[in-house]
C-alpha positions, 0 to 999 in steps of 0.5 A, spaced: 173 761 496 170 767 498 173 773 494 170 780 497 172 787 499 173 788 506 166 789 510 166 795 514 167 794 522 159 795 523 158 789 517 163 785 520 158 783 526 153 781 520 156 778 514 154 771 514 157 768 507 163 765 508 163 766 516 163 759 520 157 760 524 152 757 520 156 751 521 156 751 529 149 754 529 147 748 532 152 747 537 151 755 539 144 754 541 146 748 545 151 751 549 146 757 550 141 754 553 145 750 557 148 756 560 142 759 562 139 753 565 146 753 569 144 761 571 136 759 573 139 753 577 143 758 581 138 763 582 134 758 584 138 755 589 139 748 585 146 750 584 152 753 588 158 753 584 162 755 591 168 751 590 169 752 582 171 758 580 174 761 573 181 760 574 181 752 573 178 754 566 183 760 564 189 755 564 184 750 561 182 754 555 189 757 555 191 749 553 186 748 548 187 754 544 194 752 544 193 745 541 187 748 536 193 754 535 196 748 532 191 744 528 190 749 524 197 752 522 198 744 519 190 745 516 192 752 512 198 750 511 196 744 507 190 749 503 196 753 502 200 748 499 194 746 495 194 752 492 202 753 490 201 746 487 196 749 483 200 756 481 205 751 479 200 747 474 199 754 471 207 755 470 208 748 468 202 748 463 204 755 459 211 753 458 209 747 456 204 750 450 209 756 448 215 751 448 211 746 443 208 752 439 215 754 438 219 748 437 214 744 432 212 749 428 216 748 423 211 743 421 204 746 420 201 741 417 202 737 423 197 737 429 201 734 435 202 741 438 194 743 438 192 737 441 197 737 445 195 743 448 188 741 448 190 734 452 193 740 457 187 744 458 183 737 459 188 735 465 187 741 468 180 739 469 180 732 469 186 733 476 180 738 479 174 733 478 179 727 480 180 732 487 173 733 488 170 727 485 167 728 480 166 725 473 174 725 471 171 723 463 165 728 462 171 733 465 176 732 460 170 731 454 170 737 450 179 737 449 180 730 447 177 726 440 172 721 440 176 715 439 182 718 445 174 719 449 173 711 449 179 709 451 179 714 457 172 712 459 175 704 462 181 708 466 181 710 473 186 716 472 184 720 466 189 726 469 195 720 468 192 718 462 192 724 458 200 726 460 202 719 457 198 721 450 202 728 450 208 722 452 207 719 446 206 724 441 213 727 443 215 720 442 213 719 436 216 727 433 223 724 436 222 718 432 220 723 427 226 728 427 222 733 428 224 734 435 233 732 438 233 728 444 235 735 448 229 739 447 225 733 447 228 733 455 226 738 456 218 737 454 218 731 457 221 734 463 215 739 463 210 733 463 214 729 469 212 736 473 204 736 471 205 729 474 209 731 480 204 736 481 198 731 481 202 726 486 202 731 490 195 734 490 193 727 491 198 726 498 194 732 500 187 729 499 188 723 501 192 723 507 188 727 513 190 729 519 191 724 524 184 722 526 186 721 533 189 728 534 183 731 531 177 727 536 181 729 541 181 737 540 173 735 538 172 732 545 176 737 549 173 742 546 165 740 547 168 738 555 171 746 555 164 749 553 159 744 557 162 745 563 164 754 562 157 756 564 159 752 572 166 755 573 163 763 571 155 763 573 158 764 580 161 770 577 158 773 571 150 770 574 146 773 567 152 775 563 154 768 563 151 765 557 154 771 553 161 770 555 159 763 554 157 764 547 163 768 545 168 763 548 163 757 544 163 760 538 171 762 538 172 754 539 167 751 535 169 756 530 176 754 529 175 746 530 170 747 524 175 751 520 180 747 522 175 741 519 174 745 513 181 748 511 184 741 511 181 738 505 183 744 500 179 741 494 172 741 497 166 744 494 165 749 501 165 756 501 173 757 504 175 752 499 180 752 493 176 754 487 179 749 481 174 750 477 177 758 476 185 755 477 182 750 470 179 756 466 185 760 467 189 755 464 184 754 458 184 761 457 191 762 456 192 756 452 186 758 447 189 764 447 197 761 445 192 757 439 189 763 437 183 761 438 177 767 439 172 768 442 176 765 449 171 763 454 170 768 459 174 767 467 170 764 472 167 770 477 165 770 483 157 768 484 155 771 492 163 772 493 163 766 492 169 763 487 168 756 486 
């Protein structure tokens, strides 16, 4: 996720990190080229646009803006969702390590809240390598024991995994009377809200937007801007490849925008920074353990934040 002070308005035109441009370079140079072979071939006589003018096109790009207006409402709101999703794993993660830590400490000899706060932090990492996919083990490595480590090396969902030991553990202090059936509701209820927030990421990433509508928005697109330079030369002569190019690079922008907002769990520049979202909950959950020195908080690298 790009994280940066606003540019100045001059500096607007020249930023390139976080922009879309280097994505649709190439289909800017293609456009502008076909532009001005459009204007040679008018002034060459090769061509006379005598029956086209710019008003079929208005009511065209007028259409197109609407549908790709739309497109990216429904991809911001799954990166928008995402991102409340991971808001919510943070609520959840906290409560759940401060409700332990107050409701079995009267044991001190017991290890069950450390090691349930550790497997928390680990399923932070383990969902954020299982969105982006990644290695779900080598994620969650250093917050679980060697032996747990082994058995999570044959399982497909190391995040699931983990939120069924904390199960386990609280099971077993209920058996043991160190927990009444009431508070131990309500930690369980806390785990059943990590593993709706996982359900939940997972529709995101795995359920895309309709192919068919996306295809036909690339298509109309490409159509739109191939034909532009006929409909304008007639009009604009040498100006058309400069209009063409603004209008091109509003288009193309928008339908790559669109491609990169719809998967929120990426490792691209507009994506949602898990890695960050992940230290936060460590950070926070070594802090409640007492341990020092906490690690550091993920910062931006380029005002880029991963």
């Amino acid at each position: 996720m790009i994280v940066r002070p606003r540019p100045s308005a001059l500096a607007l035109f020249f930023v390139l990190r976080g922009s879309i441009i280097p994505r649709i370079l190439a289909r800017l140079i293609v456009i502008t080229l076909l532009s001005c072979v459009v204007v040679w071939m008018y002034h060459r006589q090769l061509f006379s646009p005598a029956h086209l003018t710019a008003v079929p096109f208005s009511l065209f790009g007028l259409a197109l803006s609407v549908f790709m207006g739309f497109r990216n409402n429904v991809c911001y709101d799954r990166w928008w969702e995402a991102r409340k999703q991971w808001g919510d794993l943070i609520v959840q993660a906290r409560s759940l390590a401060r409700e332990s830590a107050v409701l079995l400490a009267a044991s001190t000899a017991n290890p069950v809240q450390e090691r349930l706060v550790r497997r928390c932090i680990g399923f932070g990492y383990g969902l954020a390598a299982r969105l982006r996919g990644q290695d779900m083990v080598d994620a969650v490595r250093p917050w679980v024991q060697q032996d747990e480590l082994d058995t999570l090396a044959g399982v497909r969902n190391v995040p699931d995994a983990l939120l069924m030991a904390i199960n386990r553990d609280l099971a077993a202090c209920l058996r043991r009377g160190e927990l009444s059936d009431i508070l131990y509701q309500g930690l369980t209820q806390r785990v059943a809200q990590c593993a709706a927030i996982q359900a939940a990421c997972e529709r995101i990433k795995f359920t895309p937007c309709p192919f068919a509508y996306s295809l036909l928005l690339h298509r109309t697109a490409w159509l739109f801007c191939l034909l532009l330079p006929f409909g304008l030369v007639g009009t604009l002569e040498y100006l058309t490849p400069v209009a063409v190019i603004i209008i091109a690079y509003t288009f193309f922008g928008l339908d790559a925008l669109g491609d990169e907002l719809e998967d929120p769990f990426g490792l691209e520049e507009n994506d949602l920074p898990l890695s960050a979202l992940a230290r936060v909950i460590e950070i926070d959950l070594l802090e409640g353990l007492g341990v020092r020195p906490l690690p550091d908080a993920v910062v931006p690298e380029d005002y880029v934040l991963r």
